[in-house]
C-alpha positions in Angstrom: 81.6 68.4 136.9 85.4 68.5 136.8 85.0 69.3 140.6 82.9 66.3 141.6 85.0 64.0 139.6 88.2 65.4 141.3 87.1 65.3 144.8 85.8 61.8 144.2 89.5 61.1 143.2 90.4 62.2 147.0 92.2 66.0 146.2 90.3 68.4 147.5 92.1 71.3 145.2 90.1 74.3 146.3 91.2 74.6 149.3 94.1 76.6 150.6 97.3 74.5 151.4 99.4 76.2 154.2 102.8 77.5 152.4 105.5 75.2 151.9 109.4 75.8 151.9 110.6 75.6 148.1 112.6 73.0 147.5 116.5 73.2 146.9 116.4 73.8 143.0 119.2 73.1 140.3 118.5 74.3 136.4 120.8 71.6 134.7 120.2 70.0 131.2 120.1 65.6 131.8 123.2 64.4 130.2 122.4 62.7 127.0 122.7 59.1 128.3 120.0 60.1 130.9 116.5 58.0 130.1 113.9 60.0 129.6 110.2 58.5 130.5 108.8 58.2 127.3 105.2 57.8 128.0 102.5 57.8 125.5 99.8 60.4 124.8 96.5 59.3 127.0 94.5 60.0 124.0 94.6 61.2 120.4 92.5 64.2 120.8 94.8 65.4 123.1 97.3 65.7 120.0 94.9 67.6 117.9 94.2 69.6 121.2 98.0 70.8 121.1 98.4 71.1 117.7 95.2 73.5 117.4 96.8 75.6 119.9 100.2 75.8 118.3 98.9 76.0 114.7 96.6 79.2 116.1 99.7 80.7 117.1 102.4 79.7 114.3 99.9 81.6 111.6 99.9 84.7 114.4 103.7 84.8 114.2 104.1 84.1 118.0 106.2 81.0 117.4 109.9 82.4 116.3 112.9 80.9 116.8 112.6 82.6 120.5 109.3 81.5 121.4 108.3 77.9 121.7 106.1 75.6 122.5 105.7 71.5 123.0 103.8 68.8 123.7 104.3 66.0 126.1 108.1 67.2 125.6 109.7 66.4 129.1 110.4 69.3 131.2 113.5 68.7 133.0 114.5 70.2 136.8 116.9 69.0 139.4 115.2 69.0 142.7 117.5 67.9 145.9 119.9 66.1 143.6 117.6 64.1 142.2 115.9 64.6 138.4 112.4 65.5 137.9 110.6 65.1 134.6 107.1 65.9 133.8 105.9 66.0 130.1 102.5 68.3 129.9 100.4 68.1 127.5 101.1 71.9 126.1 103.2 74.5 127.2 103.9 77.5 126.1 107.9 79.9 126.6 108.1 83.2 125.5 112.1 83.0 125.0 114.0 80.1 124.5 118.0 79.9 122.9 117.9 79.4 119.6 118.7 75.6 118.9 119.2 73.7 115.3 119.2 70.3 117.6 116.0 68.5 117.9 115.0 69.0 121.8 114.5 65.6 123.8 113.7 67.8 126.8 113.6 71.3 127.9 115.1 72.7 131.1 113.9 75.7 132.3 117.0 78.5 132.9 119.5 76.5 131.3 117.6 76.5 127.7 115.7 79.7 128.2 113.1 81.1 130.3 110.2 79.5 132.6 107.5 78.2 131.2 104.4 81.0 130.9 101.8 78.8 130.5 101.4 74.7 131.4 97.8 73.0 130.0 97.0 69.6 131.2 94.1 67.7 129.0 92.2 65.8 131.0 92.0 61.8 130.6 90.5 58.6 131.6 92.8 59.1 134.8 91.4 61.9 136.5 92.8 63.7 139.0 96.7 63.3 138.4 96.4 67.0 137.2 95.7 68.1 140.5 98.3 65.7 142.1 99.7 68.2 145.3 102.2 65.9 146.3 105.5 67.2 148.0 107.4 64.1 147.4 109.6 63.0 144.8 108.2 62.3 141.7 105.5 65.2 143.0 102.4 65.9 141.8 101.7 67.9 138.7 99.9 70.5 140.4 102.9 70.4 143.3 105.6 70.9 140.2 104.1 73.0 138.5 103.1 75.6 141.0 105.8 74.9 144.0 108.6 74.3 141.7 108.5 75.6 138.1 106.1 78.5 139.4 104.7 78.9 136.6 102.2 81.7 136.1 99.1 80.0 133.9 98.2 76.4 134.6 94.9 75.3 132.4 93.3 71.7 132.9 90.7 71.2 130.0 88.5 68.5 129.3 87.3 67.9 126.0 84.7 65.4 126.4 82.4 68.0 127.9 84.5 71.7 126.6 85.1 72.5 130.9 87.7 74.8 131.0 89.6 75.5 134.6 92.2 78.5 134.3 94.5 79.4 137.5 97.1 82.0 138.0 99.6 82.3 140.7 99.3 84.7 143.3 101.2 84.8 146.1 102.9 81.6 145.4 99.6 79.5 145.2 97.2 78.8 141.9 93.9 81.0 142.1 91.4 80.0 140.2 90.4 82.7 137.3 87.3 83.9 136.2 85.8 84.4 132.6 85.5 87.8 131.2 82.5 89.4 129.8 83.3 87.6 126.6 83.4 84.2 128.3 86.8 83.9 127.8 90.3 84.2 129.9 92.6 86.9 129.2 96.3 85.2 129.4 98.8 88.1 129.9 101.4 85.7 129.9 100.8 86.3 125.6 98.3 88.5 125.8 95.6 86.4 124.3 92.3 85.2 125.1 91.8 81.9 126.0 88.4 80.0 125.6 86.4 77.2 124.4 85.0 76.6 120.8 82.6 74.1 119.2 82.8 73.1 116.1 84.2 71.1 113.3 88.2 71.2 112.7 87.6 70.4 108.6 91.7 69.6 108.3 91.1 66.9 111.2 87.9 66.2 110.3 86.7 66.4 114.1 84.0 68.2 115.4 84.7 68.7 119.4 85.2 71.0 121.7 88.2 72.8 120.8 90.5 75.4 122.8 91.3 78.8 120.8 93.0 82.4 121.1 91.1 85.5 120.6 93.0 88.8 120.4 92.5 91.9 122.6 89.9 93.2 120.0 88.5 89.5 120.5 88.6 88.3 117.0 89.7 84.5 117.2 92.8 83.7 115.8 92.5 81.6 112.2 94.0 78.1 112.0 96.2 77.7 108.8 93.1 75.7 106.6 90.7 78.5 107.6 93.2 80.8 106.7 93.8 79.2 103.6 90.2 78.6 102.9 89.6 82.0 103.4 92.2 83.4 101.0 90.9 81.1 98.4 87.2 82.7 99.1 89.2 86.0 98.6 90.9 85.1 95.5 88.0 83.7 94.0 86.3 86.8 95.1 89.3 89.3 93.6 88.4 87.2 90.7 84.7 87.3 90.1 85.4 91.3 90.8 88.0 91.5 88.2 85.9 89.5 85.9 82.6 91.9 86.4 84.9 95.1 86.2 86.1 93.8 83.0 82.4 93.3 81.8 81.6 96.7 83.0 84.3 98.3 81.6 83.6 96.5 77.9 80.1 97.3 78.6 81.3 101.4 78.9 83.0 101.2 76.0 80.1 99.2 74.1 77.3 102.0 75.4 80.2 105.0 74.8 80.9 103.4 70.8 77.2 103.4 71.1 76.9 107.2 72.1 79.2 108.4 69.6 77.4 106.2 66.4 74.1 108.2 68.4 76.2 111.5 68.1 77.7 111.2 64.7 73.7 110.3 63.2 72.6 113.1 65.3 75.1 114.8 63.1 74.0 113.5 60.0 70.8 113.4 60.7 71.3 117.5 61.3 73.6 117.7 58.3 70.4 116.4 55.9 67.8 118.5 57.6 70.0 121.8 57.0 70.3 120.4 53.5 66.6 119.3 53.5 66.0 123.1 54.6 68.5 124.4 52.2 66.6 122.8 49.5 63.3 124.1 50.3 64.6 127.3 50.6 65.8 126.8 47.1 62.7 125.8 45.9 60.3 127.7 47.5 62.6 131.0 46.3 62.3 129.5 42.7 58.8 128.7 43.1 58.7 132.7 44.1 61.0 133.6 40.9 59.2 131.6 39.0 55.4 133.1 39.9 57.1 136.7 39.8 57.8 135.9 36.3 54.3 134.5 35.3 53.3 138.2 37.1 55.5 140.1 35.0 54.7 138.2 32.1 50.8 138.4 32.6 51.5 142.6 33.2 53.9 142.5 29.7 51.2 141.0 27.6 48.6 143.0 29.0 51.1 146.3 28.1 51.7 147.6 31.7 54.1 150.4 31.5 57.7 148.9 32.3 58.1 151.0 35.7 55.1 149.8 36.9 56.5 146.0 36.5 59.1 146.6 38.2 57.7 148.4 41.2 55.2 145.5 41.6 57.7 142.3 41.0 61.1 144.2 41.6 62.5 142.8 38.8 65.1 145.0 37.0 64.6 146.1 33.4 67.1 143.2 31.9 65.1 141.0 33.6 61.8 142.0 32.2 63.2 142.5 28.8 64.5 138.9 28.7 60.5 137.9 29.5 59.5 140.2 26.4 61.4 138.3 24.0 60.2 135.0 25.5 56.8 135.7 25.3 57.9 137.4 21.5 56.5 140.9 22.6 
């Protein structure tokens, strides 16, 4: 689609251009009274577009004070004598000079390195992405790749999620293809690059949406989902807390409970060894007690006194006690 639309716009930008002498190049920062174009954004997705990417990589820690990245921030470069500007709509340099002023351009060298990677969001005005021309303003694709050489250019349309990715090789943009994984591997950062569908909840759009996976291609959180995920967590941590606490009342409940089952095991124990203690006690009176009525019986009936106590084992006090209650 992005093909068709750009060779109805007359730039055929498959095809191999013959090489080109570089222009004469000067790295030198506009002097502040220089006017910058100030053009408008073509679109407000194209905002949320380069904000989604920056946000992505903020949260991943790839945005220091030596790193950097911009949106239609003009990027400045003095070709034969005269000053270029063009303002993408995202690009990405891996090591910039530290700066506490507020940037009204970048110039490549002079500020820090080249840009690594330059995106173009595609717009109502098709084709200007593609723009080859050698001749002063030149063409995007012409400044990009002739002049600024830089080493990912990525034209995305929204509208329909296309995603084009080039690299330069041997001085000329080749166009890239998708991994396995359907995604581009940017060694410029070393990051995936691809497209996403969905709903953005913190812009409340649901588009198609470029992101950055990893090497171990896990897709890199924006800030809400990160924060939306550590309040899952947290409420998780909680609800865990919570039911360790309930488990760890319910041990204690069920081990008060085993020793109140231990201590009447005891007592229960305790009162049957009395219990048996008891019978013991009785049934050895109960014995006494028949011995006696034998003895008696054998007293009144005049049994000799050795005899008695061979049969009951009673001793002889014991047997003369019985005589005198039985008044013998």
């Amino acid at each position: 689609m992005l093909k068709q639309s750009v060779q109805a716009a007359g730039f055929d930008f498959l095809e191999p251009q013959p090489q080109t002498p570089s222009p004469e190049i000067s790295w030198e920062v506009p002097p502040p009274d220089f006017d910058i174009p100030d053009d408008p954004v073509d679109n407000y997705d194209q905002l949320l577009l380069a904000e989604a990417l920056r946000d992505a990589l903020a949260l991943r820690g790839l945005l220091s004070k030596n790193q950097f990245c911009a949106t239609s921030l003009a990027v400045c470069v003095k070709v034969k004598g005269q000053t270029v500007t063009k303002a993408p709509d995202w690009f990405y340099v891996p090591d910039v000079y530290p700066t506490e002023k507020n940037r009204r351009s970048y110039t490549p060298i002079a500020e820090g390195a080249l840009p690594s990677i330059v995106m173009e969001f595609l717009s109502d005005h098709k084709g200007k992405e593609y723009e080859k021309s050698d001749i002063y303003p030149y063409g995007k694709w012409y400044f990009y790749e002739q002049i600024l050489k830089v080493p990912w250019y990525v034209i995305f349309d929204s509208n329909v999620g296309q995603l084009e990715v080039y690299h330069l090789e041997a001085g000329r943009y080749k166009k890239q293809s998708q991994h396995a994984n359907g995604h581009y591997w940017i060694d410029s950062i070393n990051l995936f690059l691809g497209v996403w569908e969905g709903l953005k909840e913190d812009f409340k759009r649901n588009t198609f949406w470029l992101r950055w996976w990893d090497a171990d291609e896990q897709v890199l959180s924006w800030q809400y989902e990160k924060a939306k995920q550590s309040e899952i967590e947290k409420q998780q941590a909680l609800e865990k807390a919570e039911s360790e606490k309930l488990k760890a009342q319910q041990a204690e409940i069920e081990k008060q409970q085993a020793l109140e089952k231990a201590e009447s095991e005891k007592l229960k124990a305790q009162q049957a060894e009395i219990e048996k203690q008891q019978a013991l006690e009785k049934a050895e009176k109960l014995a006494f007690e028949k011995t006696r009525q034998i003895a008696k019986q054998m007293l009144q009936a005049h049994v000799e006194m050795a005899f008695i106590q061979q049969i009951t084992g009673l001793d002889e006090n014991s047997i003369l006690l019985l005589k005198t209650e039985i008044k013998l």
